[in-house]
C-alpha positions, 0 to 999 in steps of 0.5 A, a space after each residue: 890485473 897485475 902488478 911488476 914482473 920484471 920480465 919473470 917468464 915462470 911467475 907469468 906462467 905460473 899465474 897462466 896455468 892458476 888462470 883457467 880454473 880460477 877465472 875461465 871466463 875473463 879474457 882481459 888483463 891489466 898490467 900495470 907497468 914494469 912488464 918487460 915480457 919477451 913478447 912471443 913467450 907472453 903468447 906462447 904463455 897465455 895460448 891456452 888460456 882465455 885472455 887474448 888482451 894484455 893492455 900495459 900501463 907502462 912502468 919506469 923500469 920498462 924499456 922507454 928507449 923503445 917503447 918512445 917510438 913506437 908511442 910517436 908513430 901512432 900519437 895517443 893510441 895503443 900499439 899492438 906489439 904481440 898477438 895479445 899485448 899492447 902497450 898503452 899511450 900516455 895518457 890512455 882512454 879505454 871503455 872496458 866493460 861499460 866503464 871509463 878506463 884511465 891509463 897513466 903510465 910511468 914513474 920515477 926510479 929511485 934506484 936511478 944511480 945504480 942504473 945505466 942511461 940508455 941501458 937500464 934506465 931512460 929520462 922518458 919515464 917521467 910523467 911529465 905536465 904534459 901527460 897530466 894536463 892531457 890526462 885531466 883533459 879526457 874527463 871523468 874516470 871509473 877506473 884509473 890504471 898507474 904504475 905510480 902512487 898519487 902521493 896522499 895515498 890511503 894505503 897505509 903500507 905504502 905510506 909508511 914505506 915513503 916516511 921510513 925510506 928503508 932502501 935509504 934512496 938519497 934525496 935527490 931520488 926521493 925529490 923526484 919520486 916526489 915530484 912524480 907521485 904528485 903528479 899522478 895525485 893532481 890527475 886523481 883529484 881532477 878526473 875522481 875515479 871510484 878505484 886507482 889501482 898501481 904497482 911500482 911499490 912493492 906491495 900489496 894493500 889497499 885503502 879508501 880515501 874520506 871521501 870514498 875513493 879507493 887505492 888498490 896497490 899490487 905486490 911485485 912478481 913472487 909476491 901475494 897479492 900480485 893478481 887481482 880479479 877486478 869486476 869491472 861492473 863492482 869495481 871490486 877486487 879480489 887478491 887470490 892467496 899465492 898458496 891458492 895460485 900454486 895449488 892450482 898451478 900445480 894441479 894443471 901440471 899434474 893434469 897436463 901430464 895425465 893429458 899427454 899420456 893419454 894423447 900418446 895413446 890416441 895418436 897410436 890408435 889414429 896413426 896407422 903407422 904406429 902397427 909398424 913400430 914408427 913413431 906418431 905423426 905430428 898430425 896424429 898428435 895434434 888430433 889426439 891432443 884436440 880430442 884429449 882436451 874434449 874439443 872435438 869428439 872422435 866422429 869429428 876427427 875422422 871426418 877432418 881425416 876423410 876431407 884431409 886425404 880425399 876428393 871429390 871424383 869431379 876432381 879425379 876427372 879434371 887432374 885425368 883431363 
């Protein structure tokens, strides 16, 4: 799962290159709203990981103008935008892992005066009664994904944030933020998940209600605890340090280097041309780069080259007829 990233192409590539030594085997990401991702750098990103699913619980500062209609073209499902990612209907049923996923997206912004109507901000953001009464409708939950906090929220940090106000929103946002906080409290109680999980807040923190249920709330791009690594068998979560994330990061970095050395070296002994002085082939570098990466051995390659550039002699025959 993941928090806000506000269209932050490096911080998304960062967490892809932490992503394969971390957690190889999860092939599913959460995000939970204020996503903004250019879609074809979002598959170029995750291309060489093993998430091929990105299910978005849209967020306020996501771009409702145009998310609206594709929602309306296909009423209460999911709309596949990418190779990988799709944006969730409000509400959202999803099974994942043998567990009852609830998907409720939206928010109130309450930085809504600095804002452009149409532009920067939409009135569609809002979670609306309709959404609440559809959401309720579906059942119990295991798992509830919001961009929103419900408003009595066991979170002490975002707690603490909604009584000090520190931006000094003005009353009006903050009324509406209200509004839309209880809204996402109604769904809570009705539909009991063991875990809700937002973003929106800026912060990461969790909390468990007296009667057990938790919030898990995740910090914005840049920020520690922006990743977590949900078991959807548990329900348990773990938040990754940012120094953890980085390291490794860095580490794929250097490995990539050293794999791209090594690449070059293979392509010139693959491509004949290079005992001319000529430069590899694209072919001779993607072979070389697949062998690298230990995805074929080099008896494989050779038998891909021989079916490439050969024929059977019943096809000599028929081209001479």
């Amino acid at each position: 799962m993941c928090g806000d990233w506000h269209g932050n192409v490096g911080w998304a590539r960062m967490l892809s290159r932490a992503l394969p030594a971390l957690a190889p085997e999860v092939t599913t990401m959460l995000h939970l709203g204020d996503w903004q991702m250019p879609l074809a750098e979002t598959d170029e990103i995750f291309a060489e990981t093993s998430i091929n699913k990105i299910y978005v619980t849209c967020g306020n500062h996501d771009r409702w103008g145009e998310i609206t209609p594709l929602l309306d073209k296909h009423p209460g499902s999911a709309v596949r935008v990418s190779e990988i990612a799709w944006l969730l209907p409000r509400p959202a049923r999803l099974t994942i892992g043998g567990r009852e996923v609830l998907s409720l997206g939206g928010a109130a912004s309450v930085d809504r005066q600095s804002r452009i109507e149409g532009l920067t901000w939409w009135p569609d953001e809002v979670i609306t009664d309709e959404h609440v009464v559809a959401a309720i409708a579906g059942g119990p939950a295991d798992l509830m994904l919001t961009h929103e906090s419900p408003a009595n929220t066991p979170v002490r940090p975002v707690r603490e944030i909604l009584r000090t106000n520190p931006h000094r929103f003005p009353a009006k946002a903050l009324e509406a933020s209200g509004a839309s906080r209880a809204r996402i409290s109604e769904v809570w109680d009705a539909v009991r998940p063991e875990l809700l999980a937002h973003g929106h807040l800026h912060v990461a923190a969790g909390g468990q209600a007296e009667d057990g249920r938790r919030v898990a709330s995740l910090g914005r791009d840049g920020q520690n605890g922006n990743l977590a690594l949900l078991d959807m068998r548990t329900l348990k979560m773990a938040t990754p340090h940012l120094r953890i994330l980085r390291g490794l990061a860095e580490r794929w970095e250097d490995d990539y280097v050293e794999r791209e050395r090594r690449a070059a070296s293979v392509a010139k002994s693959l491509d004949s041309m290079a005992a001319d002085g000529l430069a590899s082939t694209p072919d001779a570098l993607r072979d070389a780069k697949v062998y690298i990466n230990g995805r074929r051995t080099l008896d494989e390659l050779i038998e891909g080259v021989r079916r490439r550039h050969t024929r059977r002699s019943e096809d000599n025959e028929e081209d001479e007829q």
